[in-house]
C-alpha positions as CSV (number, residue, x, y, z in Angstrom):
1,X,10.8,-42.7,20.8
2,X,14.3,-43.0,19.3
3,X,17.4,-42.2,21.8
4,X,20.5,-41.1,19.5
5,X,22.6,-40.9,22.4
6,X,25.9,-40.0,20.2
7,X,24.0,-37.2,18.6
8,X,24.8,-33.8,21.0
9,X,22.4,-32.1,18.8
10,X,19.5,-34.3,19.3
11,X,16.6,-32.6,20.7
12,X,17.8,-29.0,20.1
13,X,15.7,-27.1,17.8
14,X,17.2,-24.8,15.0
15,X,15.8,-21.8,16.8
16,X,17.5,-22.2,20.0
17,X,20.7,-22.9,18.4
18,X,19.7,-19.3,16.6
19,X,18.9,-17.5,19.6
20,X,21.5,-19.4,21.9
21,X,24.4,-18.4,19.7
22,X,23.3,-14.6,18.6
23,X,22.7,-13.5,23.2
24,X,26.0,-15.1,23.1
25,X,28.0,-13.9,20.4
26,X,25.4,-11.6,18.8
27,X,24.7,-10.6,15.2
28,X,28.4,-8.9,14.1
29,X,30.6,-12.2,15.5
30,X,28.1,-14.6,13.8
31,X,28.8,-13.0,10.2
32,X,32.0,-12.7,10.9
33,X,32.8,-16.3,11.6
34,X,29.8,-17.7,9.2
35,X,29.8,-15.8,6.5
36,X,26.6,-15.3,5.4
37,X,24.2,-12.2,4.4
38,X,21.8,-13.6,7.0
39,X,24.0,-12.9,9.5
40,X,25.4,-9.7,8.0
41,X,22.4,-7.9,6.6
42,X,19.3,-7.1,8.2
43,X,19.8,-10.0,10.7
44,X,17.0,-11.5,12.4
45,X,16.2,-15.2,14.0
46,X,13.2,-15.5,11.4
47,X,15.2,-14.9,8.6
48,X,18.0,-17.0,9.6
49,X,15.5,-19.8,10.3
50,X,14.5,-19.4,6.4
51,X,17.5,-19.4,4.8
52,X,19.4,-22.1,7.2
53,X,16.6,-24.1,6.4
54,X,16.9,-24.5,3.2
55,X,21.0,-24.6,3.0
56,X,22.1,-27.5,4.3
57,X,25.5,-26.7,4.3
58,X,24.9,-23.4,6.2
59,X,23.1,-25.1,8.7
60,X,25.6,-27.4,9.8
61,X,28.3,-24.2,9.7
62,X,25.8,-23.1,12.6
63,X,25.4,-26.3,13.9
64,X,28.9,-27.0,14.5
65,X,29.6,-23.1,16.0
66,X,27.1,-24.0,18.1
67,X,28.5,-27.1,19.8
68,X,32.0,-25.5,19.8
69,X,31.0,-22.3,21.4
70,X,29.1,-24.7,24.0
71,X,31.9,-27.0,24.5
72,X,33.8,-23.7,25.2
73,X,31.4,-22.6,27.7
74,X,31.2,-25.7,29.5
75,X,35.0,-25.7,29.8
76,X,35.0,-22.2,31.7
C-alpha cells in the first residue's frame, strides 16, 4: 500500500468529509461559505456526493473547508 504522508486528506472518504462538516457547521453555513445549490437547495449527503463528484473544483472548495474547519478544531 502507498503512504502519502504529506497528503492530510489521504484516507478520508468524501462522505465523511460531507457528514463531518454539515454536524459541524450544518446545511445553511456550508452554502453560505461554498456556494453551491447542493448546499442551498434541498441539501442532502447523497446529493452532495453526486454533484461534488463530478465537479472537481467544488470538491476541493469542500476539501479545503474541510481541513480548515479541522485545523480550527484542533487549535481549540
Amino acid at each position: 500500500m502507498n503512504s502519502q504522508p504529506n497528503n492530510p486528506l489521504h484516507g478520508v472518504k468524501l462522505e465523511e468529509i460531507l457528514i463531518y462538516l454539515e454536524e459541524n457547521l450544518g446545511w445553511k453555513t456550508l452554502g453560505e461559505k461554498i456556494k453551491i445549490r447542493c448546499f442551498t437547495t434541498d441539501p442532502s449527503v447523497k446529493s452532495s456526493l453526486s454533484f461534488l463528484r463530478k465537479t472537481p473544483w467544488a470538491r476541493e472548495k469542500v476539501e479545503e473547508l474541510y481541513l480548515k474547519t479541522k485545523l480550527k478544531e484542533a487549535k481549540n
